[in-house]
C-alpha positions in Angstrom: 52.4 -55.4 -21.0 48.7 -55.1 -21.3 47.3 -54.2 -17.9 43.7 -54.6 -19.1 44.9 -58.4 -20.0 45.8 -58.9 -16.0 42.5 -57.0 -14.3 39.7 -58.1 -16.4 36.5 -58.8 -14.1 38.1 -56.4 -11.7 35.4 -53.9 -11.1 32.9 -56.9 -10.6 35.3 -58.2 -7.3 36.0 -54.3 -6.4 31.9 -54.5 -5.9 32.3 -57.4 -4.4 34.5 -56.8 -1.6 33.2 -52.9 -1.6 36.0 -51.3 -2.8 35.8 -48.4 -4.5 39.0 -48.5 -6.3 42.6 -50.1 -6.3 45.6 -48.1 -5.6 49.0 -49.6 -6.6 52.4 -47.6 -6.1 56.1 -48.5 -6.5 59.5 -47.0 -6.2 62.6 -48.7 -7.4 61.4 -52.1 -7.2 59.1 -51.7 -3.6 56.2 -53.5 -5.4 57.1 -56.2 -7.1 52.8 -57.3 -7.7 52.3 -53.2 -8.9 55.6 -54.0 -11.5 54.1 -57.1 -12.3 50.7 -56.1 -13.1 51.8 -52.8 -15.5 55.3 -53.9 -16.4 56.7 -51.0 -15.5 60.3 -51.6 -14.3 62.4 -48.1 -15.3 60.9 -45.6 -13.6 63.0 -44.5 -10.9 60.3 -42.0 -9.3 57.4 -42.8 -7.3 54.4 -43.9 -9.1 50.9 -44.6 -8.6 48.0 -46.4 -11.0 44.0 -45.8 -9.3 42.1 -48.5 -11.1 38.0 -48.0 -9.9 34.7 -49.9 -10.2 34.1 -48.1 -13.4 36.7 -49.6 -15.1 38.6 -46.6 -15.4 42.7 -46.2 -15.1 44.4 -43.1 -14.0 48.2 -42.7 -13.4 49.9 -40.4 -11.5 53.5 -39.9 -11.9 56.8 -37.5 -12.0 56.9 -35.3 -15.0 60.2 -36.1 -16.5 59.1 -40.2 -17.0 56.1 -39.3 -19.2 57.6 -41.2 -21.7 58.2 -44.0 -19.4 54.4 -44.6 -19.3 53.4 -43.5 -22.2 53.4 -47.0 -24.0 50.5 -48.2 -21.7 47.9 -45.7 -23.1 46.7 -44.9 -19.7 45.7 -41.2 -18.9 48.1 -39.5 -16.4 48.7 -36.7 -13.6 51.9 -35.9 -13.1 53.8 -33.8 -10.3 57.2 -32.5 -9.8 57.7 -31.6 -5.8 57.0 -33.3 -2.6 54.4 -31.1 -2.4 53.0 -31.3 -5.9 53.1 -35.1 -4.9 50.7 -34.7 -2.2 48.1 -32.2 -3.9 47.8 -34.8 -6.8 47.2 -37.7 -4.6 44.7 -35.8 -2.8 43.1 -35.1 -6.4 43.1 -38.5 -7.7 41.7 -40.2 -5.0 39.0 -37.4 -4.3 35.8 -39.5 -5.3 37.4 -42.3 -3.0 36.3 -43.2 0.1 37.6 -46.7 -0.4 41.2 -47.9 -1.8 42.9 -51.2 -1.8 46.5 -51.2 -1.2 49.6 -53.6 -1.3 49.4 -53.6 2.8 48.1 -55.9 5.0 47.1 -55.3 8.6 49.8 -56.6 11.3 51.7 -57.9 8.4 48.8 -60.9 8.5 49.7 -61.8 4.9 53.3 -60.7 4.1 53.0 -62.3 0.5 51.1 -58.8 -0.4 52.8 -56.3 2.6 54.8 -54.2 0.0 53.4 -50.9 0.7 56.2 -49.0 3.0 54.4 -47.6 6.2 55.2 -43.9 5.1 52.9 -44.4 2.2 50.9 -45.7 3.8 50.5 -42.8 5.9 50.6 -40.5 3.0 47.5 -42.7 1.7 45.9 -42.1 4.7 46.4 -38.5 4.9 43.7 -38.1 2.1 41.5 -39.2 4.1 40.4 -42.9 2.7 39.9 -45.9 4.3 42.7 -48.0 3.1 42.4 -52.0 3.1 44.3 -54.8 1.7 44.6 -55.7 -1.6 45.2 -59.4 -0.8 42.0 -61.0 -2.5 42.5 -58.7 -5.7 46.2 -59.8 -6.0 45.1 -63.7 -5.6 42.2 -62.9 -8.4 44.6 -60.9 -11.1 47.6 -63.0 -10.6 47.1 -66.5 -8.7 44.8 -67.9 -11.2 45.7 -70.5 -14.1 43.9 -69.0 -16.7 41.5 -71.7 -17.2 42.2 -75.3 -19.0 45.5 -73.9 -20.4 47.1 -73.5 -16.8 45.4 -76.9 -15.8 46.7 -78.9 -19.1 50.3 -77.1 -18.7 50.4 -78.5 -14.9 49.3 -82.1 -15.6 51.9 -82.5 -18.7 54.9 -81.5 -15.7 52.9 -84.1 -13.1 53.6 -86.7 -15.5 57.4 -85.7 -16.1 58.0 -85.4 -12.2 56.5 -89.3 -11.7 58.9 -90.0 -14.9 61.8 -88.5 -12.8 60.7 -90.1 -9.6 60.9 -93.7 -10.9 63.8 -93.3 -12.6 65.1 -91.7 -9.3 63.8 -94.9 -7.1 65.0 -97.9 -10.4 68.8 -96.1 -9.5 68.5 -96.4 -6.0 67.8 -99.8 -6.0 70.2 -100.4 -8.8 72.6 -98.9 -6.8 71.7 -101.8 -3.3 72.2 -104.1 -5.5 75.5 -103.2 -6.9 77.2 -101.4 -3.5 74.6 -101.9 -1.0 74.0 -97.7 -0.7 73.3 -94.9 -2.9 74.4 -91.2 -2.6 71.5 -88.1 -2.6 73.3 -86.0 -4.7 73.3 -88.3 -7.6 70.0 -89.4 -7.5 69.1 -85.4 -7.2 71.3 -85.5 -10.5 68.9 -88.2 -12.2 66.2 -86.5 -11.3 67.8 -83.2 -13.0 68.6 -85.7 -16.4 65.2 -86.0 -16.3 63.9 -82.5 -16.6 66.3 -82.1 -18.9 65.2 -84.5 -21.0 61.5 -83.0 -21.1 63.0 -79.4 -21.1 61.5 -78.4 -17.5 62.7 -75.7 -15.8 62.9 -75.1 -11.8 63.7 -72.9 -9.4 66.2 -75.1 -7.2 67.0 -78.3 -7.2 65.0 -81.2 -5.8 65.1 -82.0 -2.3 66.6 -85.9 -1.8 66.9 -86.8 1.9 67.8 -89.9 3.9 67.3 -90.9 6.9 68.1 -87.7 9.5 68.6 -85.5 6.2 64.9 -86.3 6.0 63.7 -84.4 9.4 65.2 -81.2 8.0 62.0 -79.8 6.0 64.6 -77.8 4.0 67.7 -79.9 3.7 68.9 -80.2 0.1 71.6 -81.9 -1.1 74.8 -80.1 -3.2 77.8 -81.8 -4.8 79.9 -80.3 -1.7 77.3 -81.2 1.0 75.2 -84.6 0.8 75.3 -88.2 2.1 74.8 -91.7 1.3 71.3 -93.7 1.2 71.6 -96.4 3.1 69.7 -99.8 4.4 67.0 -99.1 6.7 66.3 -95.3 6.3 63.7 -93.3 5.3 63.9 -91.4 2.0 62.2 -88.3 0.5 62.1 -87.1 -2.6 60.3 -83.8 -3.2 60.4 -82.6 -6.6 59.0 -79.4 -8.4 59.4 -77.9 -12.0 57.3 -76.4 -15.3 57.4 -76.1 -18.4 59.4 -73.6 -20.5 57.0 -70.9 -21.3 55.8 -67.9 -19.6 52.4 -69.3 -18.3 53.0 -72.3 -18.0 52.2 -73.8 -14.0 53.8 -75.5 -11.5 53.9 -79.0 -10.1 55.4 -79.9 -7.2 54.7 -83.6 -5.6 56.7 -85.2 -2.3 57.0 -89.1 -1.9 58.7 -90.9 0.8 60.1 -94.7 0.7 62.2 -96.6 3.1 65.5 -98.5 2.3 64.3 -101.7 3.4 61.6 -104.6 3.3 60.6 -104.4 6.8 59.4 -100.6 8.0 59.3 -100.0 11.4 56.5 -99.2 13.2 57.0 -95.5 14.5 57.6 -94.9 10.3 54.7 -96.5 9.3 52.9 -94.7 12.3 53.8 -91.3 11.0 53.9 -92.1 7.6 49.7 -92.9 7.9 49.1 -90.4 10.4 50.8 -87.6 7.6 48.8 -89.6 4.6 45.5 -88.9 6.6 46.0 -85.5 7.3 46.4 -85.2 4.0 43.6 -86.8 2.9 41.6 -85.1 5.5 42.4 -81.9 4.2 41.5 -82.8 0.6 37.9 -84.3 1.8 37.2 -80.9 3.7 37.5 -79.1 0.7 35.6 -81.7 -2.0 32.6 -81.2 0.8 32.5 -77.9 1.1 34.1 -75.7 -2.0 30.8 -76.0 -3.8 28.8 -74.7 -1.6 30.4 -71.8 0.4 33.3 -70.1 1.3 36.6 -71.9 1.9 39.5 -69.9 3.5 43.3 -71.1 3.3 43.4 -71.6 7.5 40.5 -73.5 7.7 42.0 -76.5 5.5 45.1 -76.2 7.4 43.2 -76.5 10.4 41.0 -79.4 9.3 44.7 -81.3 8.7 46.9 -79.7 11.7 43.8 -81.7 14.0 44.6 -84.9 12.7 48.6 -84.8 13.2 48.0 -83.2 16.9 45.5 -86.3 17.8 48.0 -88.5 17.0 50.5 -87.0 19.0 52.5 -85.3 16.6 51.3 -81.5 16.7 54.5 -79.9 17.9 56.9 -82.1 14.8 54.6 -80.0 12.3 56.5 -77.0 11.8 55.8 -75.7 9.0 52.1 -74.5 6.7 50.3 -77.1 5.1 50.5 -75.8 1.8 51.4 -73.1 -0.5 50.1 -71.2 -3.7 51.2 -72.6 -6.7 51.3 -70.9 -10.4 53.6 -69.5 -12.7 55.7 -69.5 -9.9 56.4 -72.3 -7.3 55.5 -70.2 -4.4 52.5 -68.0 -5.8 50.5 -64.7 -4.9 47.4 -66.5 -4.2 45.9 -67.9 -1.0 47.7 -70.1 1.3 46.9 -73.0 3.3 47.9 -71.5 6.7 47.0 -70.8 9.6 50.4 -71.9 11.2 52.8 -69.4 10.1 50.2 -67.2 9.5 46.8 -66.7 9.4 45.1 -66.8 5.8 42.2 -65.4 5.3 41.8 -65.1 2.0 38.9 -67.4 0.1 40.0 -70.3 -2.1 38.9 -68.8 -5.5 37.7 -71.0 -8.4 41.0 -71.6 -11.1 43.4 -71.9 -8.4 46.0 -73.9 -7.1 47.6 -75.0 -4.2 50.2 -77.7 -2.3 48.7 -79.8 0.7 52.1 -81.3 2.2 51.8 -81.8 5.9 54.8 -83.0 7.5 55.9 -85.0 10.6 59.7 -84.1 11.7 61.6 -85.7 14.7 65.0 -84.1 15.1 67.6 -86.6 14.6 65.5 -89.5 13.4 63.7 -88.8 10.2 60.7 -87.0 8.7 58.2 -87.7 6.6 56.0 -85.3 4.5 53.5 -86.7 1.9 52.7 -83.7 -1.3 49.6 -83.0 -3.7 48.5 -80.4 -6.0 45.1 -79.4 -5.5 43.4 -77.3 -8.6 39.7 -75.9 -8.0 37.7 -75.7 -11.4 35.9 -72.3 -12.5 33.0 -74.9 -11.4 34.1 -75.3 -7.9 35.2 -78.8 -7.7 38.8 -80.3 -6.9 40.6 -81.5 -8.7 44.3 -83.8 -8.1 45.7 -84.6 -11.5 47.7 -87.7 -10.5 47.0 -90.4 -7.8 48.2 -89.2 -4.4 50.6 -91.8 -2.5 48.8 -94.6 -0.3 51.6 -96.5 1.0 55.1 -96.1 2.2 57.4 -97.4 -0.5 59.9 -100.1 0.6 63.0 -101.1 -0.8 61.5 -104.1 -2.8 58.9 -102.5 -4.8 61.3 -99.1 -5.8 61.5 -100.5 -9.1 57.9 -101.0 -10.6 56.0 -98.1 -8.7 52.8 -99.0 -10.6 50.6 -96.8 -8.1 52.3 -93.6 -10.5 
C-alpha cells in the first residue's frame, strides 16, 4: 500500500485547518482509518506514523517489527520499553505544537473516535495541542477519486432501477396470479439481479410492507418475512457496487402502495418526506458554490420541513450518510440528529439524503438519493429522484426510472 497514493494534497489542508502535522497510531486493530491509510495490518506492537506540512513521514515503532515496516520506505524510530516509548514520542513530536489525531471531542463524531483515551493522554503528555482528524480522514479517504468514482456509481444506479422494476413487474405479477406477494422473494429478485450484473453488497436489500415498513431497519430473511398484500405501503431500499476495489456505492429507496387508491395520511407523508428531500437538495445547489456547507446544516434545512408538517418526532433517524467504497463511508454526514456534523461538504464527495416518516404500527415511508459534489462545486443526482407514490397499477411500466 502506497501511503503517498492516499495523502496527496495533505500538507496543503494541514495549512489549511492549521495543523502542524498528523499523528496516526494503532495497536491490534484500534485504528482501523491508521491500517487503512498504511496497510499495515501485522504489527502486533504499538505504532505511530507523524505525517507534517512539509510533506515529510516519520515512523515510530517497536524494534523487533522493523521488518514489518520496512516495505513502506518510510524513515523510522523505534523503542523497546514503556519508557523508551515515551522518550521517542516526546522526540518525534518535538517541532509540534499541533497534531491531528483519530479522536474527536465528546465523541461528537464517532466515525473517526478510534484513538483510546490513554493515548490520548500519552499524546498529551508532550505537551501538543491535540485536535481531530475528522476533516483529514473525509479528504484522504471519503473522496471518489474524480470521474472514475462518479462513472463507477452511475453504472450501479442504473443496475439498482434494473432490479427495482424487475422487483415491482413480480409483484404485480404476483396480484394478479394470487392476489399477494411475499418480501422475501422479491428481496430474492432483486438479488438475481445483482447477480446478473455481478454487483456486490454488504446485506441484503430491505423489502417491507405495510407495518414491516415503519421499522427503518426491518429486513426480510427466508426464516423471518411476510406477505405483500392489497392496500399497503411497500419499500424497497436497495444498495450495491461494482466488483472492484474503488469502485462506489449506490444506494436508492422507493416506496409504492398495493393499491389504485392511496390514502390520504400516505400520500400526506409520502409528499411531506419527498419535500424534505427536495428541500435538502435545493439548500445545497444554492449554496455549495459559494461557501461552506456542513453535514447538520442540510439535515437541518430537511428535519424543518417534516417537523412543520407535524411529523418531527416519526423522524428517527439522520438524513443521510457518507457513501464510497463503502456503503457507510468515513466522510461527512448529514447529521445533526444523531450527532452533530461538523465537518464541511468537500468537493468529490458523496452522500445519501433519505429522510424518513415512521408511525409505529402503521407504516413508514422514506424517499433515497445519492448526492455527488463535483471538484467544481456543483450537485450532482445521477438518476431522476422519485416524484410520486407508486400505486399498484402503474408497478409494471415505471417509466419515471
Amino acid at each position: 500500500m502506497n501511503i503517498q497514493s492516499y495523502t496527496s494534497g495533505l500538507q496543503s489542508i494541514l495549512k489549511q485547518n492549521n495543523i502542524d502535522a498528523w499523528l496516526l497510531y494503532s495497536f491490534h486493530g484500534l485504528n482501523p482509518i491508521a491500517e487503512e491509510l498504511t496497510g499495515i495490518q501485522s504489527a502486533t506492537r504499538r505504532w505511530f506514523l507523524l505525517l507534517n506540512q512539509k510533506g515529510e513521514y516519520q515512523f515510530l515503532i517497536h524494534t523487533i517489527e522493523q521488518g514489518v515496516f520496512k516495505p513502506l520506505g518510510i524513515p523510522s524510530s523505534t523503542y523497546s520499553s514503556f519508557r523508551d516509548l515515551q522518550q521517542q514520542l516526546q522526540a518525534l513530536l518535538s517541532s509540534t505544537k499541533t497534531v491531528a489525531i483519530e479522536y474527536s471531542p465528546n465523541c461528537e463524531i464517532p466515525y473517526v473516535s478510534k484513538v483510546d483515551a490513554g493515548t490520548v493522554e500519552m499524546i498529551r503528555e508532550t505537551g501538543v495541542n491535540i485536535v481531530s482528524s475528522a476533516e483529514l480522514v473525509q479528504h484522504t479517504l471519503s473522496t471518489w477519486a474524480g470521474q472514475k468514482g462518479a462513472e463507477s456509481h452511475k453504472r450501479v444506479l442504473k443496475v439498482l432501477h434494473t432490479a427495482l422494476e424487475k422487483a415491482y413487474q413480480t409483484i404485480q405479477k404476483d396480484f394478479q396470479s394470487n392476489g399477494k406477494s411475499n418480501e422475501y422473494t422479491i428481496q430474492q429478485v432483486i438479488m438475481e439481479v445483482f447477480k446478473k450484473y455481478n454487483l456486490e453488497t454488504c446485506h441484503p436489500p430491505v423489502v417491507a410492507g405495510g407495518k414491516n415498513s415503519a421499522d427503518p431497519h426491518y429486513c426480510p430473511t427466508k426464516s423471518k418475512n411476510s406477505d405483500i398484500l392489497p392496500d399497503q405501503v411497500l419499500m424497497i431500499d436497495l444498495w450495491a457496487k461494482e466488483k472492484q476495489s474503488d469502485a462506489i456505492y449506490a444506494d436508492i429507496t422507493w416506496m409504492g402502495y398495493t393499491a389504485d387508491i392511496v390514502p390520504e395520511k400516505v400520500q400526506k407523508v409520502w409528499e411531506t418526506v419527498r419535500n424534505a428531500r427536495d428541500t435538502g437538495i435545493e439548500f445545497l445547489r444554492e449554496n455549495i458554490s459559494h461557501r461552506d456547507i456542513q453535514g447538520w446544516e442540510v439535515d437541518d434545512q430537511v428535519r424543518e420541513v417534516i417537523e412543520h408538517a407535524g411529523f418531527g418526532e416519526s423522524f428517527t433517524h439522520r438524513t443521510g450518510h457518507s457513501i464510497q467504497c463503502d456503503l457507510h463511508g468515513k466522510g461527512v454526514n448529514i447529521d445533526n440528529f444523531e450527532l452533530h456534523d461538523t465537518r464541511t461538504i468537500i468537493p468529490d464527495c458523496g452522500f445519501s439524503i433519505e429522510p424518513g416518516v415512521y408511525i409505529p404500527e402503521e407504516f413508514g415511508v422514506r424517499s433515497e438519493v445519492d448526492v455527488y459534489i463535483t471538484s467544481e462545486k456543483t450537485v450532482r443526482i445521477f438518476d431522476t429522484p422519485q416524484q410520486e407514490l407508486l400505486s399498484l397499477h402503474n408497478f409494471s411500466s415505471l417509466s419515471s426510472l
